[in-house]
N, C-alpha and C positions, 0 to 999 in steps of 0.2 A: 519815831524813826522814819527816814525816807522811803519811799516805793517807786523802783520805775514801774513802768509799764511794759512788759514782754514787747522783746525788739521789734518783729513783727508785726505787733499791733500799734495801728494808729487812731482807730476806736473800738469804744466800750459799752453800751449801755446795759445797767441792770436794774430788774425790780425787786427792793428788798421787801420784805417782811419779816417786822422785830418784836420781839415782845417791848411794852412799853417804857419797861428798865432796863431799855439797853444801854451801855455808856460802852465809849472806845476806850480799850484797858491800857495806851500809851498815848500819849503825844503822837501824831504823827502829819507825813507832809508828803507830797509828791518831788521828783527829780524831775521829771520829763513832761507834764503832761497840766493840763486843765482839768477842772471839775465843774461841772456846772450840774443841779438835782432839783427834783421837783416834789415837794415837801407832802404825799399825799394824805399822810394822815400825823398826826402830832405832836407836840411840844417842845422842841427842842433849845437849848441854850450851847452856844459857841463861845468856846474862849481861844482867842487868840493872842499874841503879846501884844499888837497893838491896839486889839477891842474887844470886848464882849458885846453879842447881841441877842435877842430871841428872835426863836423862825415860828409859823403856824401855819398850819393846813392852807395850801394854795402858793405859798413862799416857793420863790427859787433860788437857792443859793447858787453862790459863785467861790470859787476857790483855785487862787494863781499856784505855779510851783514854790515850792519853797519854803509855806506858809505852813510854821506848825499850829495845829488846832489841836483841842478836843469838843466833843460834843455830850452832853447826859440831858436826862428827859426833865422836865417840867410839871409831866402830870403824868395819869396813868391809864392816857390812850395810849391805841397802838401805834409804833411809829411803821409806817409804810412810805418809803422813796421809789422814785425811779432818781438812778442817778448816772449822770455820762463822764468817759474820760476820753479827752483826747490830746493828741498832740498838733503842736501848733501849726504842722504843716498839713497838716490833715483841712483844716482852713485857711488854707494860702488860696484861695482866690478872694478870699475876704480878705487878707494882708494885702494882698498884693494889689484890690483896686484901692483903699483905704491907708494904707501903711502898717506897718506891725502896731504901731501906737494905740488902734485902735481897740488891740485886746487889752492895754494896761486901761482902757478908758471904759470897756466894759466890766474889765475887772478893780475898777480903784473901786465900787459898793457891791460889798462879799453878801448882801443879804435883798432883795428885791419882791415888792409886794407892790401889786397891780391893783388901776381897778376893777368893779365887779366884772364888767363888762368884757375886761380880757382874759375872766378864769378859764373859763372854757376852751378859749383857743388856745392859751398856753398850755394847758393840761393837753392835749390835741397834741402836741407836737410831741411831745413826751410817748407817751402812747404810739402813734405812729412811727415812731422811730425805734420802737422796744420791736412793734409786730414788723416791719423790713427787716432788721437786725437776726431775728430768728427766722427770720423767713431763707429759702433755699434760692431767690431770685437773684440774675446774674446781673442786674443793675444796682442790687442792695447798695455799693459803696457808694457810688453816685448821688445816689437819692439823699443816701445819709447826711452825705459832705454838702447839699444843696441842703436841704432842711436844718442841719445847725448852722449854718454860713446864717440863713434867714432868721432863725431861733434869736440866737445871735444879739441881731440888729432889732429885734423885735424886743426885746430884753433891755437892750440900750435905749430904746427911743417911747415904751413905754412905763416905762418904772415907775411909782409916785418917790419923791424926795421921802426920808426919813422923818417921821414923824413927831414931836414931842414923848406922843405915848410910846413909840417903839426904837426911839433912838438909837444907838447903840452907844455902849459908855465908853469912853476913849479913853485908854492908856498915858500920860501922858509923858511917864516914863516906860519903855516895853519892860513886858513882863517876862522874867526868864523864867527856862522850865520850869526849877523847882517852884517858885511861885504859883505858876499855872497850875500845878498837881496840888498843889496846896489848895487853890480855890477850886478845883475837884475836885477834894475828899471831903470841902465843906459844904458843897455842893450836897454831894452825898451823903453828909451825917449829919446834915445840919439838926435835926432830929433831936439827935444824940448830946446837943451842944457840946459839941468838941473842944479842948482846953488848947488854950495856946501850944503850951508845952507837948500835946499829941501832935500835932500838926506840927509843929517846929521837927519833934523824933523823927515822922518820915519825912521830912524836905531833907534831913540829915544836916539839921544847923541846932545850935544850943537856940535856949528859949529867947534871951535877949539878941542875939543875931537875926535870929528870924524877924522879933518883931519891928527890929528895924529896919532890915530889908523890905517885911511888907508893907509898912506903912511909907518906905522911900519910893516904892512901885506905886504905890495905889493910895496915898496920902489919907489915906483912913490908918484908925488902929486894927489889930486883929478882932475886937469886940462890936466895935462900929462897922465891920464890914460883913461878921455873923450874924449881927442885928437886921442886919438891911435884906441877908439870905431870908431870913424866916421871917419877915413882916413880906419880903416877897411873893412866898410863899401862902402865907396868909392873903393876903389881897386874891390871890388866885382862889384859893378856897372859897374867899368871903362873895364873888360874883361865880362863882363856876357851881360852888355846891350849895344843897342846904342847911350843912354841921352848921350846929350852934356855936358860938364863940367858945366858949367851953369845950368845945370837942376838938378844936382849930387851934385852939391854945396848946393842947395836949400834944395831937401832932406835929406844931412848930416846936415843941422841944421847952414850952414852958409849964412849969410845974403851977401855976395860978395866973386867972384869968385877966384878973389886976397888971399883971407883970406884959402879957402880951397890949394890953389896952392903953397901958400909959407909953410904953414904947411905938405904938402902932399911932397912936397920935401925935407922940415926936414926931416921926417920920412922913405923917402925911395930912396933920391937921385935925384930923378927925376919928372919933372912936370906931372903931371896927363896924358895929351899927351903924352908925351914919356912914361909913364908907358904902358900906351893901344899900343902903337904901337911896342915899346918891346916884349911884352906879346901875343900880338893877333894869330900872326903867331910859336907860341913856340911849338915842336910837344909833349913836356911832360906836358902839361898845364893839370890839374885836369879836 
C-alpha cells in the first residue's frame, strides 16, 4: 500500500533495529517522498516488479516514489538500517543547479555498493545526519538539506556497476502484485517445499492459471524457480557456514542429500563440495 509522508515533514531519518526475520507484511511504496538507507548490518533480498536484487552490510539502497517492493532476510543476522525519507523539494538546490533529471539518474540503480575505500565515509554521513536530526540545534534543517544534496552526488558518482555475482535479475515482463507475494511466501517456505497449488490458493488464482501467469512473468516454471530459491539458499549455507551437506540439504527443504547435489550441479556445475571448496579460499568473496 502507499505511504505519504506527514504534510509537514520534508525529512526523515531513522535507525532501525530488527530481528533478523523480519519481512514487510505488504507490498508497499511511497506517494510523496524518496528513500535512500544504509544497510548496516544484513541480508536482505528486494523484490520489485521490475527486479530482484540482494543488499549486504555497507549497501545503500535507493527507492523512487511509486515503486512497490518487498523486502525478507537472507540469513539470520540482524538486520540494522539507518534509513532517510525525503521529499523532492527538500533537495531543490541540487534540482535546481543540476535539473530534476538528476534524481531519476540517481535513482534509475535502486541498490549501490561502493569501494572499500568509501565504506567509512558513506557510513559517516548516515550517522551524522541521524545525530543533527535528533539534536535540538537551530541550523539542524540546513545542515541536513546540505549533507544529503552532497550524499547524494557522492552515491552517483561513486557507485561500482553491478556486478556478475550480484546483478540483479530483471523482470522482463513486470511482475504484478499477486506474483510478487507469491515469490514472498516462497521465499519464506521455501523450507517447506511449497506445492504449486498452495501458492496458487493465496495468490487467489486456480492452479493452472497461476502457473501460467507465473511462468508468463518470469519464464521459468513454478518448480524451476523453487529450485533455484533453495540451491540459493544452499550456496549461502555451503560458504557462510560449516553444516555438512546433509544438514543443508535438510534445511533447503530436501528429504536426501542426493536430490539437493544433483540439482545443485544442474544449477551451478558443480557438487556442493566443490562449490565450498572453490569458493572458501577466493580473495573477492562478498
Amino acid at each position: 500500500m502507499p505511504f505519504p509522508l506527514p504534510a509537514d515533514t520534508r525529512f526523515l531519518i531513522t535507525k532501525r533495529s530488527m530481528d533478523s526475520d523480519y519481512v514487510m507484511p505488504t507490498l508497499e511504496a511511497s506517494t510523496d517522498y524518496y528513500e535512500i538507507g544504509y544497510l548496516i548490518s544484513g541480508d536482505r533480498l528486494t523484490i520489485t516488479p521490475g527486479c530482484s536484487y540482494t543488499q549486504g552490510a555497507g549497501s545503500v539502497g535507493t527507492m523512487p516514489p511509486f515503486l512497490y517492493h518487498r523486502t525478507l532476510p537472507l540469513s539470520d543476522t540482524p538486520y540494522n538500517t539507518y534509513l532517510i525519507k525525503f521529499k523532492p523539494e527538500f533537495v531543490s538546490p541540487l534540482t535546481d543547479a543540476f535539473g530534476h533529471n538528476i534524481l531519476d539518474e540517481i535513482y534509475s540503480q535502486l541498490y549501490n555498493d561502493f569501494p572499500p575505500s568509501m565504506d567509512s565515509r558513506i557510513l559517516l554521513y548516515f550517522q551524522e545526519m541521524y545525530d543533527i536530526f535528533t539534536s535540538d540545534s537551530p541550523y539542524r534543517e540546513f545542515r541536513l538539506q546540505c549533507m544529503l544534496c552532497d550524499l547524494l552526488l557522492v552515491v552517483l558518482e561513486n557507485r561500482l556497476p553491478a556486478d556478475s555475482n550480484n546483478a540483479p535479475v530483471i523482470h522482463k515482463t513486470p511482475l504484478t502484485p499477486p506474483i510478487i507475494d507469491a515469490l514472498y511466501y516462497m521465499e519464506q517456505h521455501y523450507q517447506e517445499n511449497p506445492s504449486l497449488e498452495t501458492v496458487a490458493l493465496l495468490s487467489g488464482y486456480s492452479a493452472s492459471h497461476f502457473s501460467r501467469l507465473f511462468h508468463a512473468q518470469l519464464e521459468k516454471s513454478y518448480s524451476e524457480y523453487l529450485t533455484r530459491i533453495r540451491i540459493r539458499h544452499a550456496q549461502e549455507l555451503l560458504l557462510n557456514t560449516k553444516k555438512s551437506v546433509t544438514e543443508i540439504a535438510l534445511e533447503t527443504g530436501y528429504l536426501h542429500t542426493g536430490n539437493l547435489s544433483e540439482q545443485f550441479k544442474q544449477q551451478t556445475g558443480m557438487t556442493p563440495l566443490q562449490y565450498r571448496k572453490a569458493n572458501t579460499y577466493a580473495p573477492d568473496l562478498p
